[in-house]
Steps between C-alpha positions, in 0.01 A plus 500: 500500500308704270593656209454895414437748217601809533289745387673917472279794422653709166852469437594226756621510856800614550756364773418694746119390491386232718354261237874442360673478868230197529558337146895578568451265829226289354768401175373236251156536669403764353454635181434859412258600211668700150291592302626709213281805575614604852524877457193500290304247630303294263227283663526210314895518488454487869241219528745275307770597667305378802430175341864431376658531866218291608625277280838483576412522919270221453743288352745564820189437734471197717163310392394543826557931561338773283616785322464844700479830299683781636371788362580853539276811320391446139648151574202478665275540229705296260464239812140508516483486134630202454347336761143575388642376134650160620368382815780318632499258789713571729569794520502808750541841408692764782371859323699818620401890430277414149460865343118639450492481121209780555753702684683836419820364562462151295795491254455641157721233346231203651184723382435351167472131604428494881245746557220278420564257758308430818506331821292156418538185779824319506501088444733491786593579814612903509618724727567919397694691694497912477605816652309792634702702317530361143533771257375270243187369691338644775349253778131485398585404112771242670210362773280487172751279274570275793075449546468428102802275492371319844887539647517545866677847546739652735570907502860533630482897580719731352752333264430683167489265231638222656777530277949602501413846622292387789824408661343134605842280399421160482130562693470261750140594590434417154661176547250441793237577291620260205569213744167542676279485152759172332487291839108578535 
């Protein structure tokens, strides 16, 4: 069974969200980021963050599973952050709805530390999924991240930000898509 860190975009999911109805139902499996920054993100708050739950999901990991990140908007970034920092071995990262950092409606509060970052190629096996819709990140800047991190990708229509107010409850589609990219 593998082990999973969770991954929110600013402030945390809340309940209603479909990343904590899956680490409700996935219980000591998973193990969700908290970083002290989450209404003004701080990159490197983020990326160790990141590295703690890895830690700790790691540590609950059978020898013979990996460790899938589940993230979810700037979660995203922090994600792929951290990945290009440590390198793990396996791992696989699940990336939902990543904001355009060049975009109008990228968070003020995440300016200062995540603007500079970029879409370089992931040391493991990927997979981004986005909306044609996205307020935060239109379709070509989401294509583009998922080409420089060399994830597959998957457009799932008109679902917003993939996020509580989409109305997606626990998401099995998403779950599809998860199960597909961890059993590949």
């Amino acid at each position: 069974m593998a082990a999973y860190v969770i991954l929110p975009g600013i402030d945390g999911s809340d309940e209603k969200h479909w990343q904590s109805l899956w680490e409700n139902e996935w219980g000591a499996s998973a193990v969700r980021i908290a970083p002290a920054s989450w209404s003004r993100p701080d990159l490197s708050d983020w990326v160790a963050a990141v590295q703690a739950a890895y830690e700790v999901a790691s540590e609950r990991d059978d020898q013979d599973d990996q460790v899938v990140l589940v993230a979810h908007s700037l979660g995203c970034w922090a994600a792929a952050q951290w990945l290009e920092r440590v390198r793990p071995d396996g791992v696989t990262a699940f990336l939902v709805a990543p904001p355009n950092p060049q975009g109008p409606a990228f968070p003020r509060a995440a300016a200062s530390t995540f603007l500079g970052v970029s879409a370089r190629p992931l040391p493991c096996p990927s997979l981004m999924v986005a909306s044609d819709d996205d307020p935060y990140c239109d379709p070509t800047a989401s294509a583009s991240f998922a080409q420089g991190w060399q994830a597959q990708r998957s457009f799932v229509g008109s679902h917003g930000h993939i996020n509580s107010d989409s109305g997606l409850g626990d998401w099995q589609a998403g779950r599809e898509f998860l199960r597909t990219l961890v059993d590949r």
